[in-house]
Residue, then its C-alpha position, 0 to 999 in steps of 0.5 A: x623059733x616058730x613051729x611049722x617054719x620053711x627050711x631049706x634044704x641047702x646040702x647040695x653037690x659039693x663038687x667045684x670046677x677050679x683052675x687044673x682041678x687045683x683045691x680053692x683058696x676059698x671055701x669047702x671041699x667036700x666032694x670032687x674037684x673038676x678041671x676048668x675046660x672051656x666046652x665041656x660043661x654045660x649050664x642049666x638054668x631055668x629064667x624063673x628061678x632066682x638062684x638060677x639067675x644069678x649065674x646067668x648074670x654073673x655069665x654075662x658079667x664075665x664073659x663066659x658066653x663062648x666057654x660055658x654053655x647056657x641050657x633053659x628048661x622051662x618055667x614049670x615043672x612036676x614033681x620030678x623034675x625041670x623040663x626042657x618043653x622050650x626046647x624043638x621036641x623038648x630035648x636039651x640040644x646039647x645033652x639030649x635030655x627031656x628032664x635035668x633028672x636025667x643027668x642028676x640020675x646018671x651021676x648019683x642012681x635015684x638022687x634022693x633030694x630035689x632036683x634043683x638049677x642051677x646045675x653043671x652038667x658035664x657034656x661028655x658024660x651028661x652027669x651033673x657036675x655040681x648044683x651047689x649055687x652059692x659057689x657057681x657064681x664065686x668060682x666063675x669069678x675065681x677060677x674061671x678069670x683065664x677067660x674072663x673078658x677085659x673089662x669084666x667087673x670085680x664082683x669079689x673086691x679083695x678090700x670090701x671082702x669080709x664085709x661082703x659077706x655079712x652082707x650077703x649072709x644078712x640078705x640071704x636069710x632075710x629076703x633071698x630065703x625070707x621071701x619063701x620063708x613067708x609064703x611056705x610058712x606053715x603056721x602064723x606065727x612061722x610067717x609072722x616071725x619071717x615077715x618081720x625079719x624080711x621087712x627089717x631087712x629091706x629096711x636096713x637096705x633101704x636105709x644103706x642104698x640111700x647114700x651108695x649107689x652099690x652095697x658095698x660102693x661105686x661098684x657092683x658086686x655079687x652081692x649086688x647080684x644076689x640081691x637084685x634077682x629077689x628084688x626084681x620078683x618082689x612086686x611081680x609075684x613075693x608080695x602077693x603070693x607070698x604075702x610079703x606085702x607091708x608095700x610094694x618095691x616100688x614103694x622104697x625109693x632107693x631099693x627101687x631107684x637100685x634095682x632098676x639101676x641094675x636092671x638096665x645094666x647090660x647083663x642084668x635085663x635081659x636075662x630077666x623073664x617076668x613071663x617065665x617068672x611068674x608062670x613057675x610060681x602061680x601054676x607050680x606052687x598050688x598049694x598057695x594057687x589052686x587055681x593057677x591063675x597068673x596075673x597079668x600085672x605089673x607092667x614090665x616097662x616100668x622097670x625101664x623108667x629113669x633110675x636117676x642114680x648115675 
């Protein structure tokens, strides 16, 4: 394993919302289990964040407009926290908090990791419920279905399950985590070992969406979800700024073709905000942009050209 290569501190809130605060059938518990309440919980999100927009997405895909409400902070943040600057007197209206710190804070006093989105708060007590990302989307899907709309998609197909998985796994190391792997590397060889994992695993997608219109078939699913919201940011900020730059997205015919596929899919466009995307990572990460210059490319229109996979 190389030296000085970026880890990511996964050990979240393990807390889960789930259907009469009932133990899932899937997955770990090893914090508190929340009762599922249309109302009472709040999602915070911010748009330029890939983890946080899968949950946007997976939102939209269900239905869960109207039962779990949707706060935005903005794109750039300091050291302590996301901000809600976007918002009138940058105040959540909800939770009327200027900084998500504030309701990590007054679940765990002085919260000792960093203070991520997506995160559930819980309205009546303007705690954070759970920032755990991975298991926001897959209990919207699993324990939120009592609201679901009727023609919500099977994002977790019972069939292709096991294989979904894999999938997943293989994707987030290699490209949803690869791509900060590369730009947060701190030696040579710790991005040299990153980047050829990232290309070898774009490649296989590539090589695998070539014959299929989804991962895993006909359909989408959340693997689908957690692939795209990396692969939408790949030309307007990875390539560059994270050197991840053998070639550009648009460059792979069927990743490309794919990706805009699923971008003018309703749900998955307009939670999509390449200003906001771009302005995080170019002001916020100075120790990669000094200068926080954010370019003004690519053209977001390209991205509504015909996709041809229907």
């Amino acid at each position: 394993m190389a030296d000085k290569e970026f880890k990511r501190d996964m050990n979240y809130i393990p807390d889960r919302i789930t259907k009469d605060a009932r133990v899932p059938e899937h997955g770990p518990v090893n914090g508190e289990l929340w009762p599922v309440e249309p109302g009472r919980y709040r999602l915070i999100a911010a748009a330029a964040c890939p983890w946080a927009n899968r949950t946007l997405i997976v939102r939209k895909l269900l239905g869960l407009e109207d039962v779990i409400s949707v706060g935005m902070p903005g794109p750039t943040h300091d050291e302590r926290s996301w901000t809600f600057d976007l918002d009138p007197g940058g105040r959540d209206p909800v939770l009327g908090i200027e900084r998500l710190q504030e309701a990590y804070f007054r679940r765990i006093p002085n919260y000792p990791r960093g203070i991520t989105v997506p995160a559930i708060v819980d309205i009546p007590t303007g705690q954070v419920v759970t920032n755990d990302f991975p298991w926001i989307t897959h209990d919207f899907f699993f324990e939120w279905s009592d609201y679901h709309k009727s023609d919500a998609p099977n994002l977790w197909p019972a069939d292709v399950r096991e294989e979904m998985e894999e999938v997943m796994e293989r994707i987030f190391h290699g490209v949803n985590n690869g791509v900060y792997r590369c730009g947060f590397a701190g030696s040579q060889a710790a991005y040299n070992e990153a980047y050829d994992l990232l290309w070898e695993t774009m490649d296989w997608l590539e090589k695998r969406l070539t014959d299929r219109r989804y991962l895993m078939g006909d359909a989408i699913t959340e693997a689908d979800v957690r692939l795209f919201t990396t692969l939408v940011r790949f030309d307007a900020v990875y390539h560059g700024h994270f050197k991840c730059n053998r070639n550009k997205l648009t460059e792979m015919p069927a990743l490309w073709a794919y990706a805009r596929d699923l971008y003018q899919t309703p749900g998955f466009g307009e939670t999509v905000d390449f200003e906001q995307i771009k302005q995080h990572y170019y002001i916020v990460h100075t120790m990669i942009n000094p200068t926080q210059i954010v370019p003004k490319g690519p053209d977001p229109e390209v991205w509504l050209t015909p996709h041809g996979r229907g």
